[in-house]
N, C-alpha and C positions, 0 to 999 in steps of 0.2 A: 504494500500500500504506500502511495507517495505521502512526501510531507502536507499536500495539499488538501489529500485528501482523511490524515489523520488529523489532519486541525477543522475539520470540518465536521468530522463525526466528533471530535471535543468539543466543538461549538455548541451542537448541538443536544449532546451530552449535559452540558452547563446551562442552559438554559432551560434544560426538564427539568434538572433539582430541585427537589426545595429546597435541601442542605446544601452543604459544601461539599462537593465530589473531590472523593480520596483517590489519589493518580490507583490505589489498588481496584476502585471499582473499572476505574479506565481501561487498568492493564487486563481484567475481565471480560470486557466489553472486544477490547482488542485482540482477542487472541494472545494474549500473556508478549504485545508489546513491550522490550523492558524500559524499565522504571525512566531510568537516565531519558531516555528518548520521549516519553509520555512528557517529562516535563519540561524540557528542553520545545517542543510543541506548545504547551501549554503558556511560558513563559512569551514567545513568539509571536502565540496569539495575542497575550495581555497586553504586549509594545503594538502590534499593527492598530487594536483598538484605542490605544491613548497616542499615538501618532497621526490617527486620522479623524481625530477628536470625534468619535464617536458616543452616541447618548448612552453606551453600555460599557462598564470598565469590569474585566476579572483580578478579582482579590485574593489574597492568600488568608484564610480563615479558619481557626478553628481546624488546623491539620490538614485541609484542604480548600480547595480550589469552589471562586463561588461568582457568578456573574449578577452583578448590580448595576442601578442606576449611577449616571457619573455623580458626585454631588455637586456639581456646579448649575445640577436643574430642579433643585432640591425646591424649590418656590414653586416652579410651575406645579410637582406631583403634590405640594400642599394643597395649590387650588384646585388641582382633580379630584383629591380624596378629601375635602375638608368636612366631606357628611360623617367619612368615615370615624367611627368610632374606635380611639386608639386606647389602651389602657394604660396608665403612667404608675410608674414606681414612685412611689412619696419621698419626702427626703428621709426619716426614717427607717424608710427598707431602702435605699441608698447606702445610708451610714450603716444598718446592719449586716449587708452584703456585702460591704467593704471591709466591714472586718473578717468576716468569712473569709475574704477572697485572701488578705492580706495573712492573717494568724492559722490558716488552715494546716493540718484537720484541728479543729476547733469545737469544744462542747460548747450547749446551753448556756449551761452555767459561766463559762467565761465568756459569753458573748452579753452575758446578760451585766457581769460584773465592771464591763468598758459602758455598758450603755444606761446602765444603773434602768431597765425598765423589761418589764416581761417581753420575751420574744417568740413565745411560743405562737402565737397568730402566724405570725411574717415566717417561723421555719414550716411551718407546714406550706404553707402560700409557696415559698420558692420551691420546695418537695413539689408540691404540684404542677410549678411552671418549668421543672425540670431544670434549673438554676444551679439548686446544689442537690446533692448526695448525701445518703450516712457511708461515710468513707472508712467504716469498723469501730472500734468501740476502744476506750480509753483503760490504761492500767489502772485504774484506780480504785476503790470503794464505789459500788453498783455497776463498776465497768458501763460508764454513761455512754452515750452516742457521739461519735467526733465528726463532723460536718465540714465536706470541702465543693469545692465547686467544680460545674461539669462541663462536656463541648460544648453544650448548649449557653451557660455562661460567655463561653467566648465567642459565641455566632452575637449572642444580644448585644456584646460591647465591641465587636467588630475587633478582636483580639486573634493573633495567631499562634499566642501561649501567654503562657499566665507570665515569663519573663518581659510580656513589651508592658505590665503594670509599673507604672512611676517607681523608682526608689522611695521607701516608706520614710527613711531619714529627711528628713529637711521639714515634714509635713509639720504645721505646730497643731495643728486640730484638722477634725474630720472635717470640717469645711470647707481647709486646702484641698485636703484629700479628695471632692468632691469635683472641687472646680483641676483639677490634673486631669492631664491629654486622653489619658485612658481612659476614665469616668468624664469624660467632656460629650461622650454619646449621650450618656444619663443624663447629665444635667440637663442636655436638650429636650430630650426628652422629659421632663419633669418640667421645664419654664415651659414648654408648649412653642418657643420662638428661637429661629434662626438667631437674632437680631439678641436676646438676652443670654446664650451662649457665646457669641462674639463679644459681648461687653464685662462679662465675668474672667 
C-alpha cells in the first residue's frame, strides 16, 4: 500500500473515533503495518493539515492520535452549538481533581484533609464520568480506596500524559493551580468565555 494511500485510510480512520486512535488499532486495521511507519504517516498527515490551514488539526492525546477542530474557529462552533447544553465542572470539582491528578493514588480522607470539606458527592460524580479510578487500596488501617486518574482525564484536559501537568512547585494556592496551561481547558470551560480565559 503507498504512502498515499495509508494516510488516507488514517484519515479516515481519525475521523470515525470518538477516542483517540492508538497507532495499535491502526496497525490492526493495517495488516500489522509497523508501528514506526503508522506514525511517521500519521505525523505527515498532522503537518499537511496545519500547513494548509485546514478547519481540522490531529492531536497527540491521551496515548493516541485524535482529529479536532482547529481552535482558531472556536467562536464560530460557539454560535452553532450555543442551544447546546454543555455541563461545566464547578470550581470545587476543579480544585478536587486537581489534587487527584497532582497527589495521586490518593484517598478520601486526604483529599478531604487539603480541602477541609466532604468529597464524597464529587468522587462518585468523577467515578461516573470516568475521570478517575480506584487505583487499589492503601496500606493502612481499613486498607481505604486510593484514587488516580484515567485516559479519559486526559482526553477532557487535552493532555498526552499526566507529565505535560504544570510543575506543582511555584503554585502558592489552588487558584494558581487552576489558572496553569494545563487546567486553562477547565477554566474555560467553567467561565463559559473565550475572552475570560485569555484575561486570567
Amino acid at each position: 500500500m503507498s504512502d498515499n494511500n495509508v494516510k488516507t485510510v488514517i484519515e479516515a480512520l481519525l475521523f470515525a473515533s470518538e477516542k483517540p486512535l492508538l497507532l495499535e488499532q491502526v496497525k490492526d486495521v493495517l495488516d500489522n503495518l509497523a508501528t514506526d511507519e503508522i506514525r511517521k504517516n500519521m505525523e505527515e498527515l498532522k503537518d499537511e493539515y496545519e500547513k494548509t490551514n485546514r478547519g481540522m488539526r490531529i492531536v497527540e492525546i491521551a496515548g493516541g492520535f485524535q482529529m479536532i477542530t482547529a481552535p482558531v474557529f472556536v467562536s464560530f462552533l460557539r454560535k452553532l452549538y450555543k442551544q447546546r447544553r454543555v455541563e461545566r465542572l464547578s470550581t470545587p470539582a476543579l480544585e478536587t481533581l486537581a489534587i487527584i491528578a497532582y497527589k495521586q493514588p490518593v484517598t478520601r480522607l486526604e483529599i478531604e484533609s487539603i480541602r477541609n470539606v466532604n468529597v464524597d458527592g464529587m468522587i462518585k460524580n468523577f467515578l461516573e464520568k470516568g475521570l478517575i479510578r480506584i487505583a487499589g487500596r492503601k496500606k493502612a488501617p481499613g486498607r481505604p480506596k486510593v484514587y488516580g486518574t484515567t485516559r479519559q482525564f486526559l482526553e477532557h484536559f487535552g493532555l498526552k500524559s499526566l507529565d505535560e501537568l504544570p510543575k506543582i512547585e511555584g503554585f502558592l494556592t489552588l487558584k494558581a493551580l487552576q489558572d496553569s496551561p494545563a487546567l486553562l481547558a477547565a477554566k474555560e470551560e467553567r467561565d463559559g468565555s473565550e475572552e475570560s480565559a485569555k484575561d486570567s
